[in-house]
N, C-alpha and C positions, 0 to 999 in steps of 0.2 A: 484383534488388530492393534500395532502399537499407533498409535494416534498423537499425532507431534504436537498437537492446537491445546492440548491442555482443557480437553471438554469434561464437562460431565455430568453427562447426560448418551444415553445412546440410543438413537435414532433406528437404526439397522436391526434388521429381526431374522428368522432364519425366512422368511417368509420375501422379506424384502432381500433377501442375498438370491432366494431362485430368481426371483424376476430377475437381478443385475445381470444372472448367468444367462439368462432367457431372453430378453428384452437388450441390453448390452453387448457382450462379450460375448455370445455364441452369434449374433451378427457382423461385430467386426469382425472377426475369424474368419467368417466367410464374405468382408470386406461387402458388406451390404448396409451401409453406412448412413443411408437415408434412414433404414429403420432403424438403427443405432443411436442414431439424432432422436429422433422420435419415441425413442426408449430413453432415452438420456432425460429430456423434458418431464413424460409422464413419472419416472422415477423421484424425480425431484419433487413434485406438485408431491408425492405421497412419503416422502422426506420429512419435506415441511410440515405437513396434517401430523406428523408424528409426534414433533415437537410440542409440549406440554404448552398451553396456553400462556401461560405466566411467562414462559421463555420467549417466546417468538420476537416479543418487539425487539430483548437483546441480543438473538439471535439472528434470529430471519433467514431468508433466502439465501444470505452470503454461506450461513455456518454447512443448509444442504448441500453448497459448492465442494466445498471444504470437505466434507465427509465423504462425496460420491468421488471427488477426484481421488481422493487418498486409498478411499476402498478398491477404487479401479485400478491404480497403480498398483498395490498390493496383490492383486487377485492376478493379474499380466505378468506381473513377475512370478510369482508362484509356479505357472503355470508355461514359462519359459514362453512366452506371446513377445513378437515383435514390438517391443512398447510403443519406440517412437514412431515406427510407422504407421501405427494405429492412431497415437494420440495429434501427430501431425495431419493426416488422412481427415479424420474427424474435425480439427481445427480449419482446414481450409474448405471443406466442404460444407462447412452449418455457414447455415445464411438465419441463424439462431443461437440468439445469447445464453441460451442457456449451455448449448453442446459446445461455444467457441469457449465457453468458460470453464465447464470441467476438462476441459482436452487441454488449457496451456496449464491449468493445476496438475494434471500427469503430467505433462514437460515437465512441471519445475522439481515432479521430483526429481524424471529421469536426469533432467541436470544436475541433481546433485554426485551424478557420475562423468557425467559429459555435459560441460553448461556453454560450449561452445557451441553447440550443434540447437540448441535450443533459445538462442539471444534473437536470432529475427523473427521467432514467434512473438516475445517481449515487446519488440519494438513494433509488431501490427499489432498488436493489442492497444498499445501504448497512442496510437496516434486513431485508433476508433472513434467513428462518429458517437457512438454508444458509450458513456460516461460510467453505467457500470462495468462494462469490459474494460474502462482506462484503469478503472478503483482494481479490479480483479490482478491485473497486470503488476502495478506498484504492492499489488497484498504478494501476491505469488512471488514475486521478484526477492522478496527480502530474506530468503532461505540462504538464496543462490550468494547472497553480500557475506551473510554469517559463512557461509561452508567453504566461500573462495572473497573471502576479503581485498586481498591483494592485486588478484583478476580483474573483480570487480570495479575496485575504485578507480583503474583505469580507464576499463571501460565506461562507467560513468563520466568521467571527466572528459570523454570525446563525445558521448552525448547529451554535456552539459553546454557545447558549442553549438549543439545543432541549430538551425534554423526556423526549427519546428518548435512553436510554443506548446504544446503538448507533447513533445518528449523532453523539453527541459524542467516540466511541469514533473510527468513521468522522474524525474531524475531525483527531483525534491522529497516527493511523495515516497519513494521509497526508502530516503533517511528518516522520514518522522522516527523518532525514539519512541515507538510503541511495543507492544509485547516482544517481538522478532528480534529487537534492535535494542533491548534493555542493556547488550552489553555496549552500547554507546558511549552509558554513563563514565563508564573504566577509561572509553576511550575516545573523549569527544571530538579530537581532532581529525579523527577519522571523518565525521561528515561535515564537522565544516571546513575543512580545505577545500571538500568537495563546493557545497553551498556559496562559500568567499565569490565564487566565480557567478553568482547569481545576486551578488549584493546591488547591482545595478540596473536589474533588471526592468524592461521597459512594460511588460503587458501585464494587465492586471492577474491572469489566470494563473501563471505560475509565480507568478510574485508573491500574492497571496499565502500559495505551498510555501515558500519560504519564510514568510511570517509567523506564519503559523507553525513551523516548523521550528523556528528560536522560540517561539512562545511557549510550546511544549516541554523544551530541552530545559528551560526556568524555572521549570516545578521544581528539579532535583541538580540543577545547575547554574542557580540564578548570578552570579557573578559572574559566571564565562560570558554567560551573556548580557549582563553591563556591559561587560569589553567590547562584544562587536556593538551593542547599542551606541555607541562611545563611537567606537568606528565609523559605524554606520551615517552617524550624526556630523563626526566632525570632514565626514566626504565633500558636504555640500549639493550631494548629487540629490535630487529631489525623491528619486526612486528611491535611493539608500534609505531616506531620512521616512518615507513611506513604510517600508520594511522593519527602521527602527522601531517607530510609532505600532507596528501588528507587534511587533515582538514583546511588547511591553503588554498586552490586556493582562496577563495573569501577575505579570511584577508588581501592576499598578495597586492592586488589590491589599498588597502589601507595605510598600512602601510609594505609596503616590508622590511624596515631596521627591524625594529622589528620582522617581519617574521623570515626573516634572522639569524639575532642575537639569537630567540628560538631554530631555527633548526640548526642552526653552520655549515652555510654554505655560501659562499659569491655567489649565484646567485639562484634563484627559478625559474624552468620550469615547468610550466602546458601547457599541448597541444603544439600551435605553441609557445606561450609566455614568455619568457626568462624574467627576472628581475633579474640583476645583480648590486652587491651593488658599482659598479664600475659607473654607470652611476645617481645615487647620490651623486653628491661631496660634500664634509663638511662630509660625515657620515662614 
């Protein structure tokens, strides 16, 4: 199986491919779907057991998501199986995070053929009472930006208006520049036009996302994001200047007097770690 996550390590045995055919895929075909949930779960618990000790904390539960959904997609195609019927089917019918989770990871592949047929699966995942189904949602989602950018950033940017602070949350989270989105770097303007529109944002929950999301981009962009620190700061708006102050944990580390001197402020606490411009002398 070609495997897009860049694992390595594998999980899957021939042993565990009968059961997926067994336990899985030979009950959705026959659209008996409660045991297919139920196959979907028990699969996963012996997923995880598989994964070598030493790995799990960096892996975990998310990487079995990840594998099962991929393998399942692969195996439906193969096999010329109604994808999204199945993967839709399973997604509205688990009243379980485990089966809502591998079934919008088949969507997202199938989206990478058809991503319009598969976006209000996105958006109920995205507004889940379930926190790991919102994380699953923004992880799954970031394929769909790489493969149709252009689509994408649109549609983001009308669900950057919503109303719902958990899909503007959803919006942020799936620009983090992380593995998916490394090609950000090339192109940073890509997400923050998007993000700009969240520079004022009032609740703390997706606000955060967007802190922490310039704070990331500073590892390997840190002067872009001076600019909006800059911006951010000379807004006045207290959210902005909230958002500047997250953006800064990792600049600070580096250059604290500069920190400092953006935010107009003589000491920087993130968590236990205090930087105050008193214990650089000369500055």
């Amino acid at each position: 199986m070609n495997n897009e996550w860049g694992l390595d390590m594998n999980i899957l045995n021939d042993e565990m491919e009968k059961k997926i055919q067994n336990d899985i895929i030979d009950c959705v075909l026959q659209e008996e779907y409660d045991l297919a949930i139920n196959g979907i779960s028990n699969i996963l618990g012996e997923l995880y057991a598989n994964i070598p000790d030493n790995k799990r904390i960096s892996y975990g539960r998310v990487h079995t998501i990840k594998v099962l959904s991929e393998y399942l997609y692969t195996r439906l195609v193969e096999i010329d199986a109604p994808v999204y019927h199945i993967a839709s089917s399973v997604f509205k019918k688990s009243n379980d995070l485990k089966g809502e989770g591998v079934s919008l990871g088949v969507l997202s592949f199938y989206g990478l053929d058809n991503h319009k047929k598969v976006l209000p699966y996105f958006e109920s995942a995205a507004v889940s009472s379930e926190w790991d189904l919102r994380e699953f949602a923004q992880m799954f989602f970031r394929k769909l930006i790489k493969k149709y950018p252009k689509e994408m950033k649109g549609y983001l940017l009308k669900l950057v208006k919503s109303e719902d602070a958990n899909i503007r949350r959803f919006v942020s989270e799936t620009l983090r520049p992380v593995q998916e989105n490394k090609w950000f770097y090339k192109n940073p303007d890509y997400p923050l036009s998007i993000l700009k529109n969240m520079f004022q944002e009032s609740l703390a929950y997706p606000r955060t996302s967007v802190g922490n999301n310039l704070s990331d981009l500073a590892r390997r962009l840190p002067d872009l994001v001076y600019e909006s620190v800059r911006e951010l700061v000379n807004s006045g708006d207290k959210n902005s200047y909230w958002i500047a102050y997250r953006a800064c944990r990792n600049l600070v580390k580096k250059e604290p007097i500069k920190v400092m001197d953006l935010l107009k402020v003589d000491e920087y606490k993130y968590k236990k770690r205090i930087h105050k411009r008193s214990e650089y002398p000369g500055n």
